[in-house]
mmCIF file as gemmi writes it, N, C-alpha and C atoms, coordinates in Angstrom:
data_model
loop_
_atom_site.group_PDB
_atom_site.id
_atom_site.type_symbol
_atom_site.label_atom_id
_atom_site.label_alt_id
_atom_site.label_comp_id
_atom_site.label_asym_id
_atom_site.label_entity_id
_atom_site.label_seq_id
_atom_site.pdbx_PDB_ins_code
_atom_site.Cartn_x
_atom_site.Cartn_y
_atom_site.Cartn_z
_atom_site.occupancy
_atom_site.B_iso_or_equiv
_atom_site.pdbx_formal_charge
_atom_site.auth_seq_id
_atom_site.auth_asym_id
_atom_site.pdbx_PDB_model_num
ATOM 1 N N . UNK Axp A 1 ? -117.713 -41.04 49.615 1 0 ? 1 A 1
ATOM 2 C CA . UNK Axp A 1 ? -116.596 -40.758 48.737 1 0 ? 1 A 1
ATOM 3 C C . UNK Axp A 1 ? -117.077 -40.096 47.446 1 0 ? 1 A 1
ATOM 4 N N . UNK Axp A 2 ? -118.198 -40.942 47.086 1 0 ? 2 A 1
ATOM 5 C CA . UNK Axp A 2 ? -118.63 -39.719 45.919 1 0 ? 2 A 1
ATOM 6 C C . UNK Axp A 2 ? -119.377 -38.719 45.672 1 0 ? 2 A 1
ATOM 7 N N . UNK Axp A 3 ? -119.298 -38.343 47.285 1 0 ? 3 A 1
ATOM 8 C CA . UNK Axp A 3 ? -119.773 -36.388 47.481 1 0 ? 3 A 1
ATOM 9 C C . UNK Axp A 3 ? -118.81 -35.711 47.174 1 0 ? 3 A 1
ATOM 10 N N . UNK Axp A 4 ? -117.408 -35.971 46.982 1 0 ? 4 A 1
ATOM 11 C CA . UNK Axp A 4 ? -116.142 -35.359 47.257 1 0 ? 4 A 1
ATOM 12 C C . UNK Axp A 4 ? -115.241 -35.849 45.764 1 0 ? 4 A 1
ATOM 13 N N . UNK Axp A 5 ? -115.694 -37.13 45.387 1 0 ? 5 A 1
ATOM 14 C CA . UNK Axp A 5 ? -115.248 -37.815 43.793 1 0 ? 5 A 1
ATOM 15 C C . UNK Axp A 5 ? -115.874 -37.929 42.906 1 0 ? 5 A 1
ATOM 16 N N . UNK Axp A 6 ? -115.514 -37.745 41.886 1 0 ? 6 A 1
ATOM 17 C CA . UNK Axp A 6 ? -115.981 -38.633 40.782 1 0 ? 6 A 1
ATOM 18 C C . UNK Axp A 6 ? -115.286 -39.489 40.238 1 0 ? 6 A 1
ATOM 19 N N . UNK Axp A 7 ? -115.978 -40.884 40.475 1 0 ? 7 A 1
ATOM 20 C CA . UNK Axp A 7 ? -115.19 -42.737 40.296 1 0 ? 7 A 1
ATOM 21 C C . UNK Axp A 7 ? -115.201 -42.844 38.93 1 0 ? 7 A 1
ATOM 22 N N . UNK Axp A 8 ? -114.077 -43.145 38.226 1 0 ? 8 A 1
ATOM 23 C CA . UNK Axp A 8 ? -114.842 -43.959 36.718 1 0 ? 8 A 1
ATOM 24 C C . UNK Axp A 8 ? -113.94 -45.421 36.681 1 0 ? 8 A 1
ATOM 25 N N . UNK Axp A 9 ? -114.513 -46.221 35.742 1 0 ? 9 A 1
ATOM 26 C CA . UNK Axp A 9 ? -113.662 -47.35 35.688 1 0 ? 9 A 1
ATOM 27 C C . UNK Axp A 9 ? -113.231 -47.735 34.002 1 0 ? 9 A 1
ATOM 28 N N . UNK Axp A 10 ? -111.822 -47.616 33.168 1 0 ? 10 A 1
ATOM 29 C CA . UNK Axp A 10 ? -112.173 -47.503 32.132 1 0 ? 10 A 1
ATOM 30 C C . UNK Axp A 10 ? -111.488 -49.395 31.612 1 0 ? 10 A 1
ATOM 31 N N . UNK Axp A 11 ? -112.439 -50.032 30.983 1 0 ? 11 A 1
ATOM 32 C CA . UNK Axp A 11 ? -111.822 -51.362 30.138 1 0 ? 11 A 1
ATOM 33 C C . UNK Axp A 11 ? -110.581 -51.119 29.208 1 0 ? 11 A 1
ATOM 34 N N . UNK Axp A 12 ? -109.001 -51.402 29.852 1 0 ? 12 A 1
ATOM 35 C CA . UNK Axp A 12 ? -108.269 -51.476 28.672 1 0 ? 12 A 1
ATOM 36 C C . UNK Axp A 12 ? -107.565 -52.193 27.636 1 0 ? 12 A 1
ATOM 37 N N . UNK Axp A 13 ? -108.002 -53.679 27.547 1 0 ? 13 A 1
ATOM 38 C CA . UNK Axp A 13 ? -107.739 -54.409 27.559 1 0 ? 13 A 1
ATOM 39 C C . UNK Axp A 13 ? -107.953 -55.618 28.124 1 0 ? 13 A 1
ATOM 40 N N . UNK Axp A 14 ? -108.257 -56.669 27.667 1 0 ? 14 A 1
ATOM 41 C CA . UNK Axp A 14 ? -107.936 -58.483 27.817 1 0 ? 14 A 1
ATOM 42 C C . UNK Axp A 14 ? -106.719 -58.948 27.611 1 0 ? 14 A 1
ATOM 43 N N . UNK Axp A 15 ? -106.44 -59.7 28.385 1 0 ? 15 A 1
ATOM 44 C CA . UNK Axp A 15 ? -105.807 -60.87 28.463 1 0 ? 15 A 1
ATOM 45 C C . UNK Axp A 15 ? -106.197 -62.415 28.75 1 0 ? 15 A 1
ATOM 46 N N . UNK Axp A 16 ? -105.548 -63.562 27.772 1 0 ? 16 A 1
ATOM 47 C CA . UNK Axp A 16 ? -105.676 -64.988 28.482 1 0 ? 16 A 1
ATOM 48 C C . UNK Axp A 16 ? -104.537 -65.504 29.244 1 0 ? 16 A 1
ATOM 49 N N . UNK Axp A 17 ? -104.834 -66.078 30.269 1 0 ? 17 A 1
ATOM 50 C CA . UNK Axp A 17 ? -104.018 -66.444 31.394 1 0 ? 17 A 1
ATOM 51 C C . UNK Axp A 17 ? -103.162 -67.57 30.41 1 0 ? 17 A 1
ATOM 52 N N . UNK Axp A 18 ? -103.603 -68.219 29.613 1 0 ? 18 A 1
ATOM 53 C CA . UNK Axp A 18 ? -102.094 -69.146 29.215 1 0 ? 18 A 1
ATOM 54 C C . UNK Axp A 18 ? -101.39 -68.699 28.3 1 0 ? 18 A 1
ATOM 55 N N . UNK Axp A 19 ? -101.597 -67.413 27.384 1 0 ? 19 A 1
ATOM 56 C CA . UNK Axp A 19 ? -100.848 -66.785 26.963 1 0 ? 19 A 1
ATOM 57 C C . UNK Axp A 19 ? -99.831 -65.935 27.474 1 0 ? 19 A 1
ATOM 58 N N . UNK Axp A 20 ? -98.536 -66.179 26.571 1 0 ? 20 A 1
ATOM 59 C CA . UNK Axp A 20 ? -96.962 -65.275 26.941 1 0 ? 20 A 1
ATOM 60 C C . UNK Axp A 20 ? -97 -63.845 27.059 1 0 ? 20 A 1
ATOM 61 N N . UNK Axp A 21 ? -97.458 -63.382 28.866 1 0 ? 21 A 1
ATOM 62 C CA . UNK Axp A 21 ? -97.115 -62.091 28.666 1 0 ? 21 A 1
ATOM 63 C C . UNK Axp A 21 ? -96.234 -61.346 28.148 1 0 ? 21 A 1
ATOM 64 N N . UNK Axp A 22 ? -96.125 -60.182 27.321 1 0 ? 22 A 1
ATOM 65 C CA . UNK Axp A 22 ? -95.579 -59.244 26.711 1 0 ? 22 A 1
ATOM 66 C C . UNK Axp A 22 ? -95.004 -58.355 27.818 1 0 ? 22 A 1
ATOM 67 N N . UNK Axp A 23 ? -94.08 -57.771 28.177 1 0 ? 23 A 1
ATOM 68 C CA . UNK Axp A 23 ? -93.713 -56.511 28.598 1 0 ? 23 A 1
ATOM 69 C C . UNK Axp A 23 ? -94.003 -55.408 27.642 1 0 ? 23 A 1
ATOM 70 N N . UNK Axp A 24 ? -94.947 -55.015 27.766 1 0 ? 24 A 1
ATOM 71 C CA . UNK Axp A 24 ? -95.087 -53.845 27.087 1 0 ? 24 A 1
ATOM 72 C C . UNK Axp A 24 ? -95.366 -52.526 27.419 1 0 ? 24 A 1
ATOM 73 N N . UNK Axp A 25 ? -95.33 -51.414 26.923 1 0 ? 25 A 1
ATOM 74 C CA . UNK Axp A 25 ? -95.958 -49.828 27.369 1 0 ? 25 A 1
ATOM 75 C C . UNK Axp A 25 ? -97.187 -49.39 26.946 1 0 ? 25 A 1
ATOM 76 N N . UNK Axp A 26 ? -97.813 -49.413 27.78 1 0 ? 26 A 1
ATOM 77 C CA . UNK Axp A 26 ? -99.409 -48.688 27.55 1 0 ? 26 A 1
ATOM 78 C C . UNK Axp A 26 ? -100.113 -47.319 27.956 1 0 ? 26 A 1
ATOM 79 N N . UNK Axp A 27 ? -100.316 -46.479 26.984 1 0 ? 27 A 1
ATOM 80 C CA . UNK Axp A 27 ? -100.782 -45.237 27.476 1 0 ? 27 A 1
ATOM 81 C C . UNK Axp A 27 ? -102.235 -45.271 27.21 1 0 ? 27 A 1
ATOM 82 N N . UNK Axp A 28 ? -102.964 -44.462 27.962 1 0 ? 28 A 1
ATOM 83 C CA . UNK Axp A 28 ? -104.445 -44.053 27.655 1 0 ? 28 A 1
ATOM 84 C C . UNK Axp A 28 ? -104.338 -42.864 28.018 1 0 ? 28 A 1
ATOM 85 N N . UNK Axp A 29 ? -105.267 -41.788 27.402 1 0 ? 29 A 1
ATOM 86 C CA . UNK Axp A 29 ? -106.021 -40.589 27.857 1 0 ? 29 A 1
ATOM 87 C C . UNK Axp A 29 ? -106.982 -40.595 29.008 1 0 ? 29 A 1
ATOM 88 N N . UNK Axp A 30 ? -106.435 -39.944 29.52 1 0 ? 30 A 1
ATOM 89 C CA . UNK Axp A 30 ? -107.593 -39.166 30.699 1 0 ? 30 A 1
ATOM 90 C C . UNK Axp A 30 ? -109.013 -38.395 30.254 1 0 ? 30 A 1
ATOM 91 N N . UNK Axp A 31 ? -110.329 -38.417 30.389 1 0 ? 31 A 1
ATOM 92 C CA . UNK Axp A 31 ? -110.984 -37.4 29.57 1 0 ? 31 A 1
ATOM 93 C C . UNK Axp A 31 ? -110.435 -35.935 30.07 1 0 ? 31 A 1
ATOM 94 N N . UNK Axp A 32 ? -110.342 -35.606 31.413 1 0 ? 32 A 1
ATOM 95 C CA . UNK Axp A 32 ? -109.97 -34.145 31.83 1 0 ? 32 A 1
ATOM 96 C C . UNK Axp A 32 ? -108.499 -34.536 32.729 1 0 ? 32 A 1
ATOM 97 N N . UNK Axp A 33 ? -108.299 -32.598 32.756 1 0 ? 33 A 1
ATOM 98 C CA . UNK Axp A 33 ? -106.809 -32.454 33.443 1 0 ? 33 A 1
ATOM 99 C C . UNK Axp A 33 ? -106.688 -32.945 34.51 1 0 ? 33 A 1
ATOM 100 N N . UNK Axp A 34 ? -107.921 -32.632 35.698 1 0 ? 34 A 1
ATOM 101 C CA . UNK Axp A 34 ? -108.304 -32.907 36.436 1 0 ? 34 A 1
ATOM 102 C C . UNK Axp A 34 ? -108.196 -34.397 37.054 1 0 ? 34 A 1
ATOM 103 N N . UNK Axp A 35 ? -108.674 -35.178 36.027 1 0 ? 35 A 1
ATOM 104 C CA . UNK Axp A 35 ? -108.498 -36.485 36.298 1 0 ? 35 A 1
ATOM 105 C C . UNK Axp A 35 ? -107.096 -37.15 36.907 1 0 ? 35 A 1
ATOM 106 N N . UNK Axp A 36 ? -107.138 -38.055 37.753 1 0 ? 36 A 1
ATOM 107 C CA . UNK Axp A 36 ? -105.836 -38.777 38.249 1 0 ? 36 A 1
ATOM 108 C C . UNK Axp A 36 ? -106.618 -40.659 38.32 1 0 ? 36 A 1
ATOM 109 N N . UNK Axp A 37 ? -105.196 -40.899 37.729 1 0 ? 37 A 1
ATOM 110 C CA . UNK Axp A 37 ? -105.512 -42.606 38.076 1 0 ? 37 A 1
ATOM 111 C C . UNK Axp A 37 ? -104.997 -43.276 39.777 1 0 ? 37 A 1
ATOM 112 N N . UNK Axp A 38 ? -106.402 -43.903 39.993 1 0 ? 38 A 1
ATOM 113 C CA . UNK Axp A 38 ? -106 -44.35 41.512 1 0 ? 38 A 1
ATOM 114 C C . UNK Axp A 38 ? -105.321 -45.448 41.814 1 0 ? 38 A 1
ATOM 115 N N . UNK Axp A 39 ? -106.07 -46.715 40.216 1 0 ? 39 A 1
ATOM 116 C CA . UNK Axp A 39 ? -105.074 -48.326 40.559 1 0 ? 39 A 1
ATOM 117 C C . UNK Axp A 39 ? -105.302 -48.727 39.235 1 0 ? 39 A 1
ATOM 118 N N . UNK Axp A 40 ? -104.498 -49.409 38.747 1 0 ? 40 A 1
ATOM 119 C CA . UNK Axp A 40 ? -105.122 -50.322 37.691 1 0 ? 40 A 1
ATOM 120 C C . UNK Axp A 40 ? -105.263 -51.792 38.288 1 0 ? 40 A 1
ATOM 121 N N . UNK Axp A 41 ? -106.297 -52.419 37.527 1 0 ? 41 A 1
ATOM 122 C CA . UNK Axp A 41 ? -106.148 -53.206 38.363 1 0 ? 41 A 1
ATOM 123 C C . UNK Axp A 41 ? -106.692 -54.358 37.421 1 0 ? 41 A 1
ATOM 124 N N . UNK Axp A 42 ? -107.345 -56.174 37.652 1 0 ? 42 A 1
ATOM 125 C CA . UNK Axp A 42 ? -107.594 -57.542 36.618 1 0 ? 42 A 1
ATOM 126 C C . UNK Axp A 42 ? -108.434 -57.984 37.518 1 0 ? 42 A 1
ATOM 127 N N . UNK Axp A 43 ? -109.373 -57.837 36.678 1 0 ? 43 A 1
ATOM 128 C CA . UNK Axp A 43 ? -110.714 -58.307 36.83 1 0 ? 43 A 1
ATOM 129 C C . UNK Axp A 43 ? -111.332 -60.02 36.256 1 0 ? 43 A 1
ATOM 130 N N . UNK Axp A 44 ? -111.49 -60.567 36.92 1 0 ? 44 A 1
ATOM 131 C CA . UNK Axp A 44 ? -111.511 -62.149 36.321 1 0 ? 44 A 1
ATOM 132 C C . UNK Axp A 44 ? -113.063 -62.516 35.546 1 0 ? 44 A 1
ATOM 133 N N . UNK Axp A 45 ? -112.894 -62.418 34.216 1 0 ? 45 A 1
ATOM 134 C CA . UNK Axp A 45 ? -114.212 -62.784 33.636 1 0 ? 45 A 1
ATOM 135 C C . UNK Axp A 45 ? -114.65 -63.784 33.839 1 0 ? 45 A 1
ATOM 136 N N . UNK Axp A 46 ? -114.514 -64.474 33.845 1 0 ? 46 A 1
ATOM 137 C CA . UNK Axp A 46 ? -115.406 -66.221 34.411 1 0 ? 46 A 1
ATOM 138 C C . UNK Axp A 46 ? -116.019 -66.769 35.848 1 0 ? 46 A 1
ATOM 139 N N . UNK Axp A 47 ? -117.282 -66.637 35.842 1 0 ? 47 A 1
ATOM 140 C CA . UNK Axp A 47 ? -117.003 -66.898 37.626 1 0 ? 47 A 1
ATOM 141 C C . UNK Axp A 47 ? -117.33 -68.56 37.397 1 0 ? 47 A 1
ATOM 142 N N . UNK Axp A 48 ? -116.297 -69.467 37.78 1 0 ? 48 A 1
ATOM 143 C CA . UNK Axp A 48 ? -116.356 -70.75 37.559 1 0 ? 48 A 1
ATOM 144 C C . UNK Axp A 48 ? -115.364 -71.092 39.261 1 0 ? 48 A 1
ATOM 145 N N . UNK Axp A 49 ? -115.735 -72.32 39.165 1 0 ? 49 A 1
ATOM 146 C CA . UNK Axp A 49 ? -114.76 -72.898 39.91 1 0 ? 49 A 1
ATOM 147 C C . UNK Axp A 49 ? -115.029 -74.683 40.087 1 0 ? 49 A 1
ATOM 148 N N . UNK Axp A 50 ? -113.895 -75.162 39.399 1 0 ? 50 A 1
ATOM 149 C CA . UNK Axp A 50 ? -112.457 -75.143 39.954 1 0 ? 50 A 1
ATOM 150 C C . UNK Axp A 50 ? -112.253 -74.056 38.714 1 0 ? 50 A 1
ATOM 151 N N . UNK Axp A 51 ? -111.03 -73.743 38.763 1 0 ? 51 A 1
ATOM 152 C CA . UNK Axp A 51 ? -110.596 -72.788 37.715 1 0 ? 51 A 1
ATOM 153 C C . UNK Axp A 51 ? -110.329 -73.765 36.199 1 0 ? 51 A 1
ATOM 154 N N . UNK Axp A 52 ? -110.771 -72.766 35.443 1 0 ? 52 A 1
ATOM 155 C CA . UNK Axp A 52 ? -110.948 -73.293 34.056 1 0 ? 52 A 1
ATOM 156 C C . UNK Axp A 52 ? -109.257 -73.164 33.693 1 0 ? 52 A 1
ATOM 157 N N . UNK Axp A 53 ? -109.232 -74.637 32.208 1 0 ? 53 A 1
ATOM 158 C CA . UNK Axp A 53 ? -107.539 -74.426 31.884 1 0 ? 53 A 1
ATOM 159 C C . UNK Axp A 53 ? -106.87 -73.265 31.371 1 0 ? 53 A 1
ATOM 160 N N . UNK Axp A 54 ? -108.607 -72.344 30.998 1 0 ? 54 A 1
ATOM 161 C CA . UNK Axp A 54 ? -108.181 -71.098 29.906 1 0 ? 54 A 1
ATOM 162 C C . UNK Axp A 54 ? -109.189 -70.192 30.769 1 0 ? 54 A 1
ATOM 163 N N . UNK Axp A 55 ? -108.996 -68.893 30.684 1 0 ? 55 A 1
ATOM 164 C CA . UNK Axp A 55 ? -109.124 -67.879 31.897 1 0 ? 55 A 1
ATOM 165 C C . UNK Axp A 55 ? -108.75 -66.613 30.998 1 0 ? 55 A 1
ATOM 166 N N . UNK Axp A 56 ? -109.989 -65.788 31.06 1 0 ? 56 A 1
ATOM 167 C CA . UNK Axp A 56 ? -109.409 -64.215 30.55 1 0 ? 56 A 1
ATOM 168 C C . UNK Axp A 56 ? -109.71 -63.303 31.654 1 0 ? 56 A 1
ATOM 169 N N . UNK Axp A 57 ? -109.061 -62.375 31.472 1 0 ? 57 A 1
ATOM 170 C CA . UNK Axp A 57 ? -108.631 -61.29 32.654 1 0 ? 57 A 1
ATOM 171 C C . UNK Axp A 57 ? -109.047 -59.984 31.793 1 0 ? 57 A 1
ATOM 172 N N . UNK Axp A 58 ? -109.342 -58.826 32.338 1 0 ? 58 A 1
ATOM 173 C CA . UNK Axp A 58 ? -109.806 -57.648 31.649 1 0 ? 58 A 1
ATOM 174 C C . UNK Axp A 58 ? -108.987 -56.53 32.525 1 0 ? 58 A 1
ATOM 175 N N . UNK Axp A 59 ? -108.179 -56.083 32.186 1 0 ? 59 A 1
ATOM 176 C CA . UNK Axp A 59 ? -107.222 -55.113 32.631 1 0 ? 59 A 1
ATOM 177 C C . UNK Axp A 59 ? -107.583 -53.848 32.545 1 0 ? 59 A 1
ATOM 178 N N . UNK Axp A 60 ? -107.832 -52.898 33.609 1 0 ? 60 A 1
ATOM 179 C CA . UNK Axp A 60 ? -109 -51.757 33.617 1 0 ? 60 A 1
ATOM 180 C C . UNK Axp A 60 ? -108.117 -50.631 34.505 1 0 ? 60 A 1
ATOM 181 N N . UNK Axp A 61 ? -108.521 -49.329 34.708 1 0 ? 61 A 1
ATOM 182 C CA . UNK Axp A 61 ? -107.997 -48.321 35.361 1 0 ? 61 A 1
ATOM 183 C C . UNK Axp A 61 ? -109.059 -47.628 36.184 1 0 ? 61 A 1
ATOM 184 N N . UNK Axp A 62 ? -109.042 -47.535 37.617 1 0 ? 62 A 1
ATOM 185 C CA . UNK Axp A 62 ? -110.215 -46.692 38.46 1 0 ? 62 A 1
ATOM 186 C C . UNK Axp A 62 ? -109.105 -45.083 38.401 1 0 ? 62 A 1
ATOM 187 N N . UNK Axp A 63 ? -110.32 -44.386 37.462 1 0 ? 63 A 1
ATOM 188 C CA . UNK Axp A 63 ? -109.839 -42.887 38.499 1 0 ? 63 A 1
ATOM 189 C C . UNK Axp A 63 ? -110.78 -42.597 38.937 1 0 ? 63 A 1
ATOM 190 N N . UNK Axp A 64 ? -110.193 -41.021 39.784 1 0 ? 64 A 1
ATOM 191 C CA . UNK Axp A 64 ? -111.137 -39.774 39.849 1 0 ? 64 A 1
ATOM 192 C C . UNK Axp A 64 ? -110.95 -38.528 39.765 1 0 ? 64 A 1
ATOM 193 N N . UNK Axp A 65 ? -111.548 -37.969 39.474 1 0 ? 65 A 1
ATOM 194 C CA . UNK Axp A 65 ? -111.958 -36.382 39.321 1 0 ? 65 A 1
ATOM 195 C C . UNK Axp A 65 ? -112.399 -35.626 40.691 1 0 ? 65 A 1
ATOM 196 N N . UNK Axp A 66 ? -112.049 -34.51 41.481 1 0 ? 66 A 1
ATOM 197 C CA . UNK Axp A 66 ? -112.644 -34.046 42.322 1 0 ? 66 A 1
ATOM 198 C C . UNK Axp A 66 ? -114.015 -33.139 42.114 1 0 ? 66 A 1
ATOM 199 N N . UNK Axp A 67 ? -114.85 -33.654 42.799 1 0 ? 67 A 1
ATOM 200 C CA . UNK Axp A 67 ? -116.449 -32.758 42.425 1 0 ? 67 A 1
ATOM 201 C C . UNK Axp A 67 ? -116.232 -31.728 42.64 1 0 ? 67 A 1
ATOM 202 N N . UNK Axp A 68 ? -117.549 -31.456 42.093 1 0 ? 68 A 1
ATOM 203 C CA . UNK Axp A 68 ? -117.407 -29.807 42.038 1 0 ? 68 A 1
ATOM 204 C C . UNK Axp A 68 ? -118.669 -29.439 43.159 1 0 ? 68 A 1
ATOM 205 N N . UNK Axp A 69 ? -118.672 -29.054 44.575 1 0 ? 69 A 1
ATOM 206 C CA . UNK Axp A 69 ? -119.231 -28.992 45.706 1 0 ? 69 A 1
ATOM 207 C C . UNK Axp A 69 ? -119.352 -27.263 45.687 1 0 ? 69 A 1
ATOM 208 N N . UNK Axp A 70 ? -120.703 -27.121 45.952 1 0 ? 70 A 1
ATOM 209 C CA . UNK Axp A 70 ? -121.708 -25.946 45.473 1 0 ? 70 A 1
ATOM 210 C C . UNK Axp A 70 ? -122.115 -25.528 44.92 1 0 ? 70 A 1
């Protein structure tokens, strides 16, 4: 996939799991035009288990860019 992509993953944000989510609107920049977002997606900072009472999450975006082949 990344003969044909270029992957990035960008950090946009934390969250704590017992805090009142917000509905809110969030924009970020792309570095190029080129660029497209594939998922956003929450990443669990703690590797514990059983699960802790307090828990942060890191809310991130995978794109890619198509390479440039030759």
């Amino acid at each position: 996939m990344n003969k044909y992509f270029d992957i990035e993953f960008y950090e946009l944000f934390q969250i704590d799991s017992n805090e009142e989510l917000k509905h809110e609107i969030m924009k970020f920049e792309l570095n190029s035009k080129d660029e497209s977002v594939i998922r956003m997606v929450a990443l669990q900072n703690e590797n514990s288990f059983p699960i802790k009472e307090k828990e942060t999450y890191t809310i991130g975006a995978v794109t890619y860019t198509p390479a440039k082949i030759g």
